[in-house]
Structures are given as C-alpha cells and as structure tokens.
C-alpha positions as CSV (number, residue, x, y, z in Angstrom):
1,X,-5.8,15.1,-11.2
2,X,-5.0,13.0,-8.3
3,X,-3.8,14.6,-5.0
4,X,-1.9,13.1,-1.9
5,X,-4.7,13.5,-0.1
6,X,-7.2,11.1,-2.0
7,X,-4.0,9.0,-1.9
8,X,-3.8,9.0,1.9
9,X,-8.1,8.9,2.0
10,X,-7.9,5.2,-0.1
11,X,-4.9,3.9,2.0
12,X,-7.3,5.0,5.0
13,X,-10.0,2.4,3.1
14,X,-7.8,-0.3,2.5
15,X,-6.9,-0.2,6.1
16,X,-10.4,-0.5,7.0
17,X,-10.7,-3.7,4.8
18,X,-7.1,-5.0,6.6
19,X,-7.9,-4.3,10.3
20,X,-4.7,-6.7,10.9
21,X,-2.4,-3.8,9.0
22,X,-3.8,-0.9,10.9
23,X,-2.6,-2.8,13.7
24,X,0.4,-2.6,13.3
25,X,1.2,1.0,12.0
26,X,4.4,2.6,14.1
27,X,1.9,5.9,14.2
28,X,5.5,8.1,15.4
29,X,6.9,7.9,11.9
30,X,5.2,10.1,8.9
31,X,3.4,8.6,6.2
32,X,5.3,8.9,2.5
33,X,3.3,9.9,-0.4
34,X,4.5,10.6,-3.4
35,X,3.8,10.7,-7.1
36,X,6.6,8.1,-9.0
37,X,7.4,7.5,-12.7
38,X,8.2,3.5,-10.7
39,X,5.2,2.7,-8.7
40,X,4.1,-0.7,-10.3
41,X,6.3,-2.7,-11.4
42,X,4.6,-5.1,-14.8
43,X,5.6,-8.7,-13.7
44,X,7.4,-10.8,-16.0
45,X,9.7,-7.7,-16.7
46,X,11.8,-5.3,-15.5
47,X,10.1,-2.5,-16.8
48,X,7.5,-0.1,-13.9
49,X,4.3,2.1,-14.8
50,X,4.2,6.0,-13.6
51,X,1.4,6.2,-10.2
52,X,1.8,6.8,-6.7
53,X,3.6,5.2,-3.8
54,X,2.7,5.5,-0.3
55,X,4.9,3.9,2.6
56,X,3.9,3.7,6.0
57,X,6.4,2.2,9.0
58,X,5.5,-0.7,10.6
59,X,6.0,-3.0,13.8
60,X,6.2,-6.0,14.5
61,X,5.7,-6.9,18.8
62,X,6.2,-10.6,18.6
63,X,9.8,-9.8,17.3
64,X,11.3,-7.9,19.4
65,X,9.5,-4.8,17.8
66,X,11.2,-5.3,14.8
67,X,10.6,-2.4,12.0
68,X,9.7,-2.8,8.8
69,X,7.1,-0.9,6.2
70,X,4.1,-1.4,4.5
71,X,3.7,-0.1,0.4
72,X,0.7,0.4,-0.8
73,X,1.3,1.1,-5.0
74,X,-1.5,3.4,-7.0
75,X,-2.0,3.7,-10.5
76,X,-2.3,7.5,-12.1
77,X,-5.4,7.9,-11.7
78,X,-5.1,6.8,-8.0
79,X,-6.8,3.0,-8.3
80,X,-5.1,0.7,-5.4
81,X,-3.0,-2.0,-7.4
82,X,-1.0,-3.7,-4.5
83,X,-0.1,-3.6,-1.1
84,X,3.4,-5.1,-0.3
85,X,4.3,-6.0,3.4
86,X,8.1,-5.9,4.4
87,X,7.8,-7.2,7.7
88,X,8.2,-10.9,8.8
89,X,6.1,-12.9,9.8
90,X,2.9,-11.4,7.2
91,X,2.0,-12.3,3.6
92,X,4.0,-10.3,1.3
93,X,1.6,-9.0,-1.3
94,X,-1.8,-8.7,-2.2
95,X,-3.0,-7.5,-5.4
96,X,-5.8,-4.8,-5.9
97,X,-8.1,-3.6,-8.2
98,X,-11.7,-1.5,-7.8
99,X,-14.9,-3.4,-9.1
100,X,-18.0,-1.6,-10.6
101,X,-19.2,-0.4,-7.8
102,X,-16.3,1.6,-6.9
103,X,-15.4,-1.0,-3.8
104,X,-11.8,-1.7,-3.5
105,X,-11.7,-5.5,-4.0
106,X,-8.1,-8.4,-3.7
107,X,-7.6,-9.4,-7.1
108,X,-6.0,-12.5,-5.1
C-alpha cells in the first residue's frame, strides 16, 4: 500500500530531475497529498482513474510574484504519470512514466 510519504519521497525525485521547479517552490505554504478516486484524467474523455494527487504552491518573481501551483498526479500504486504547471510563463504538462530500471523518465 502506498503511503503519503513515498508520495512526498518521488515528488522529492522528480524535483531533482526539474531543478527549474524546485526553484520556484513558495516553501511557506504546506504541501497537499492526498489519495483521489480523480487523479488522472484518461485523455480523449471525461472520465479520471483513482491515484494520488500532490499540489505544491508556486512563485513566479518575474511577475510580480504572482502565485500559482504545481500538480504532480500518481497512479495507485504511486508511479509518477504527470506533472501540470499552473503558473505563467512555464510549460503546462509533462507526462511521466518509470522505465525498467525503476528511473522516473518524460514520456514527452
């Protein structure tokens, strides 16, 4: 069974892998874990897959210190399957996946 912390120990990889994100974590607000019968929406529908969601507040300096969030979206058994950027100024989304070796790779 997958716990909030192995949750909050993969978003602490992926931000290894997006140095640029870590950046710009607004570190006075709480993360938000939680498990979610919604976490990953299947494209092409309007239907979403049960995993885990975790949203972390973000800032953005070159506007005005603008806020916005950064949601990173787990399967059930905790595999990363997307990180979505609300922020302006960033690429919106980029898709996830593990490989073989267990790395956490960009499916895009």
């Amino acid at each position: 069974m997958v716990t909030k912390e192995q949750i909050e120990n993969t978003v602490m990889e992926i931000l290894e892998i997006y140095p640029k994100l870590k950046e710009v974590i607004d570190n006075d607000f709480p993360w938000k874990i939680m498990k979610t019968d919604s976490a990953i929406m299947v494209e092409g529908t309007d239907k979403y897959l049960p995993g885990w969601n975790c949203f972390i507040t973000s800032v953005n300096e070159t506007l005005n210190f603008k806020r916005g969030f950064i949601s990173f979206s787990f399967d059930e058994e905790g595999t990363p399957k997307e990180i979505s950027v609300y922020d302006m100024g960033r690429p919106w989304s980029y898709k996830l996946s593990r490989d073989s070796n267990g790395n956490i790779v960009a499916l895009d």
